[in-house]
C-alpha positions in Angstrom: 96.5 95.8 89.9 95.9 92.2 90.2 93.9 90.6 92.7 93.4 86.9 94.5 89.8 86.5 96.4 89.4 83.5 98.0 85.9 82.6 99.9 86.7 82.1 103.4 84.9 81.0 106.7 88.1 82.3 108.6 91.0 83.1 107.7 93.7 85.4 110.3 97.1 87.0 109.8 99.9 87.2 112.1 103.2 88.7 112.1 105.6 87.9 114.6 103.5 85.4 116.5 100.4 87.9 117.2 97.4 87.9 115.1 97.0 91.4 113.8 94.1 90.8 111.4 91.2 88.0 111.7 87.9 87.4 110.0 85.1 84.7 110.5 83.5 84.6 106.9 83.8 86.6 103.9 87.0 86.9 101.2 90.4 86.8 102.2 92.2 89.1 99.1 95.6 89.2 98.4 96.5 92.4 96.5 99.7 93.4 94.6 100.1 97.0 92.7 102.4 97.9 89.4 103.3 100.8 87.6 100.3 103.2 86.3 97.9 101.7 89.0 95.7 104.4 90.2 92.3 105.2 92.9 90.0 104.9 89.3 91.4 101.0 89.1 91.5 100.9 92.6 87.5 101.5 92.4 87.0 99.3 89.9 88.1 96.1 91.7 86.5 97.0 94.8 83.2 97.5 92.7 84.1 94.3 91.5 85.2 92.4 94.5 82.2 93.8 96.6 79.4 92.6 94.0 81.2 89.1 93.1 78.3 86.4 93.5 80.3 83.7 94.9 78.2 83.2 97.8 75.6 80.3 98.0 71.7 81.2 97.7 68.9 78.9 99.4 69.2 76.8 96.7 73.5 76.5 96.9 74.2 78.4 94.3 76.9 80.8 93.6 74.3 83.7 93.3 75.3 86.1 96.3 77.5 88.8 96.8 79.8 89.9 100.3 77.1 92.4 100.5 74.3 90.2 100.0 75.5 88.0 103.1 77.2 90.3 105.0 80.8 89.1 105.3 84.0 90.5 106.1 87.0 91.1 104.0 90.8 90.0 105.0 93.5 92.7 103.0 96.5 91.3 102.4 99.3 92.8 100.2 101.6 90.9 98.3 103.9 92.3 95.8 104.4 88.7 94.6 101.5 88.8 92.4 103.7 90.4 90.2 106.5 87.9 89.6 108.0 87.6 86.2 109.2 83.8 85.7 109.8 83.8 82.2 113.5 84.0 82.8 115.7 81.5 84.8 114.4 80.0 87.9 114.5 83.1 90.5 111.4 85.3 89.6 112.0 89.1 89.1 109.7 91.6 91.1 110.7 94.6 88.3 106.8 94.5 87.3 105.9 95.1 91.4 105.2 99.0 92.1 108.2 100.3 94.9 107.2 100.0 98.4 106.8 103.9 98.9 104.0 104.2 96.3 102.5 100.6 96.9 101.8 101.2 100.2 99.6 104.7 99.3 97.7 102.7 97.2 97.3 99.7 99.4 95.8 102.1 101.8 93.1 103.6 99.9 92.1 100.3 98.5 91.3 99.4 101.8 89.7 102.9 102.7 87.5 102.0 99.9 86.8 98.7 100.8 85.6 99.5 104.5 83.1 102.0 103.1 81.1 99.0 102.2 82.2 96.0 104.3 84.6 95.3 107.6 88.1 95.1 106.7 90.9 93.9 108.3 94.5 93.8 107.4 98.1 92.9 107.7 101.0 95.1 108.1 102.7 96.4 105.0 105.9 95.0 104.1 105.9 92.8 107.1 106.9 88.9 107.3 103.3 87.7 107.8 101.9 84.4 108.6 98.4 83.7 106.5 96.0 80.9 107.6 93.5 81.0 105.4 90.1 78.7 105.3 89.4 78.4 101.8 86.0 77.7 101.2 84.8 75.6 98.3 87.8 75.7 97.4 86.6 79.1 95.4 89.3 81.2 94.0 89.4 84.1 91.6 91.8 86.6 89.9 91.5 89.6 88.8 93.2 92.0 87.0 93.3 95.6 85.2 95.7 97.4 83.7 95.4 100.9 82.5 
């Protein structure tokens, strides 16, 4: 499962021409699933992604958490993370988990999610339009493999 958080005061989603998913502040996460990715990882990262301090304190420093200041979280799945460039000039996608079992686990990440923050999505395997407000510029990956 690899992961892409970015910070975000607002960030919105749109497929074809309607915005389907919108937050005003929190992390905008971009989410892609491979083979052997399961609800234990799936846990993991939203542990993670949930207690990452990259929120500014009183004293702007990176020391608070989505919790901490109550933001909202933008899903967004994107089985692109898992391009393989090593060959030729057209990535290969073979690494990406198929679309029937992606999709299971793209929904219970997001389950999870919402049972700590508000979360709102794209559509799954649609053409989407992402505007996203990165702010800092603070971006992060993250990845586990079983």
């Amino acid at each position: 499962m690899r992961v892409i958080i970015q910070r975000s005061k607002n960030s919105s989603v749109s497929v074809d021409g309607k915005i389907v998913g919108k937050i005003n502040f929190g992390l905008v996460i971009l989410v892609g699933f491979t083979y052997n990715d399961n609800e234990e990882i799936i846990k993991k990262i939203v542990k993670k992604i949930i207690n990452l301090r990259i929120f500014d304190d009183e004293n702007n420093v990176m020391n608070k958490s989505l919790l901490d200041v109550k933001g909202s979280i933008l899903s967004i799945s994107q089985f692109t993370l898992y391009a393989n460039t090593k060959k030729g000039n057209r990535p290969s996608y073979i690494n990406a988990l198929n679309s029937k079992e992606a999709i299971l686990l793209y929904q219970k990440f997001n389950e999870e999610l919402k049972k700590y923050v508000p979360v709102e999505t794209g559509i799954f395997g649609a053409e989407m339009l992402v505007s996203i407000n990165n702010d800092g510029p603070i971006t992060i990956a993250i990845e586990e493999n079983n």
